[in-house]
N, C-alpha and C positions, 0 to 999 in steps of 0.2 A: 518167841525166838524163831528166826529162819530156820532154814533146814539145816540138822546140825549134821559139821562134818567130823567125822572120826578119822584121824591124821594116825597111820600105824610107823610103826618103826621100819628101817632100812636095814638097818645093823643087828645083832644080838643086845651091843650095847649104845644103844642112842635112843633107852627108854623117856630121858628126859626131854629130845628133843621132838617126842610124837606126844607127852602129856603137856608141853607148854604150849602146843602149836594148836591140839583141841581144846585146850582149855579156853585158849586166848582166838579160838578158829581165825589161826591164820597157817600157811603153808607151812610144809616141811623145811623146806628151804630157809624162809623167814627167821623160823624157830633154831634152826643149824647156826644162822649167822645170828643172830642175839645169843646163842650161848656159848658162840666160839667153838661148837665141836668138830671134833675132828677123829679121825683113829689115830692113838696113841700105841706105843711098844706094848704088848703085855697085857692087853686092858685095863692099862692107867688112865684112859677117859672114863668111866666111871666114879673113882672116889678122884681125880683131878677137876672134869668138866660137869660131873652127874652131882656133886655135892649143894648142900642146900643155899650155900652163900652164892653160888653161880647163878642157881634160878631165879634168886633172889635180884639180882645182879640184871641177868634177862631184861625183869621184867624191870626196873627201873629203865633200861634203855630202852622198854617198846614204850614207857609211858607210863605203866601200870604200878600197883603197889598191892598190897596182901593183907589179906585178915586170917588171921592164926586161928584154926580148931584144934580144938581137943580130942582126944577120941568119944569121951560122954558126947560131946556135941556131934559127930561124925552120926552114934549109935543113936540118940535121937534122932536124927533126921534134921538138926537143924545145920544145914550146910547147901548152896547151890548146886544143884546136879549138874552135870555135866562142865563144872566149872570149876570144882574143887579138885586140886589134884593132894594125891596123899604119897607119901614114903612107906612103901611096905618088906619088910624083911625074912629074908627066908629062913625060917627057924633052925636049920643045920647050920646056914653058917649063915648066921646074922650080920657080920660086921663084912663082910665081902661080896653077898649074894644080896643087894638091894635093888629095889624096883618102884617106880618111880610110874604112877597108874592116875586117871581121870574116875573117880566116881561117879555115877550115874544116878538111875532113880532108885530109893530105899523103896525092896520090896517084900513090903507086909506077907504078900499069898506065898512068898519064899524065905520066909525069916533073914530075910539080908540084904543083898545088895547088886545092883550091875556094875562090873567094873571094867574099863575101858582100860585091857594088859598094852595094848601098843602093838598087838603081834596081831589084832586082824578087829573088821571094821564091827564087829556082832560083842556084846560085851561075855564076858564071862559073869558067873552066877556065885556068891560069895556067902555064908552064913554070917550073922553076926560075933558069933564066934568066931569064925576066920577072921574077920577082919581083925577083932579084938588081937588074937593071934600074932598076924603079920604084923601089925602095926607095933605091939608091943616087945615082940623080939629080939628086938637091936635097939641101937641109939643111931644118928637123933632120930623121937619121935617127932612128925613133921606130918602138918597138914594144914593145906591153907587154900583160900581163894584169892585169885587174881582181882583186882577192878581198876575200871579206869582213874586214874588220878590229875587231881588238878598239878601245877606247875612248881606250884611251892612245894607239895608233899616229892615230889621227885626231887626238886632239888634239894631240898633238907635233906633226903634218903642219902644222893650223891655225895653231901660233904661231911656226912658221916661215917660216909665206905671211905673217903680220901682219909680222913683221922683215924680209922682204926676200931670207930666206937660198933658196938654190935648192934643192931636192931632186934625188937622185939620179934 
């Protein structure tokens, strides 16, 4: 991998658009326009532009498509660092206070993890228990990597957001 850039957030709330932008290391900017954000009344870009069918959404328009983990899977270590983003929720208020984070490298000498919060370029340090934690919280639970996709997988993606039908 080149040198990896860590893209922080602008806003309080435009966590998703600093974890799609490192995930996928492209600009801030890039990641703003694939997700359509913007500041809403109220901090309704969150559960409006921050929800999972948006990113989903993203990344079909940058080209890309997703592989779904689990959290077992996250807690082994079997997930892309620096490329997996996950949905993690804050235990007080679960369904309102959600955070949308780049995982980094799982680390053993610290029982957990580096996670890349969007609020500054150095990651933060996570137990495997927090993660368990955050992660389990709220609904939905949500974590996935981006990849690049051939032409077909995007468009099957596309005309199945145009019907309505859900992806996995």
């Amino acid at each position: 991998m080149n040198e990896l850039k860590i893209i922080t957030m602008q806003h309080q709330t435009d966590c998703e658009v600093a974890a799609i932008a490192t995930a996928l290391q492209i600009s801030y900017d890039e990641a703003k326009k694939l997700l359509d954000w913007r500041r809403l009344p109220k901090g309704l870009e969150n559960p409006i532009l921050g929800n999972p069918w948006n990113l989903y959404r993203a990344l079909v328009d940058a080209g890309y498509w997703k592989i779904n983990k689990t959290l077992t899977q996250l807690l082994k270590g079997d997930y892309t660092p620096y490329k997996t983003i996950v949905l993690l929720h804050n235990p007080k208020s679960p369904i309102m206070k959600q955070h949308w984070v780049v995982l980094g490298a799982k680390r053993p000498d610290h029982g957990g993890f580096e996670v890349f919060w969007g609020d500054s370029e150095a990651p933060r340090l996570i137990t495997e228990s927090m993660l368990k934690g955050y992660f389990l919280a709220g609904w939905p639970n949500c974590a996935f990597e981006p990849y690049k996709a051939n032409i077909t997988r995007i468009w099957w993606e596309k005309i199945k957001a145009f019907f309505g039908v859900k992806s996995e």
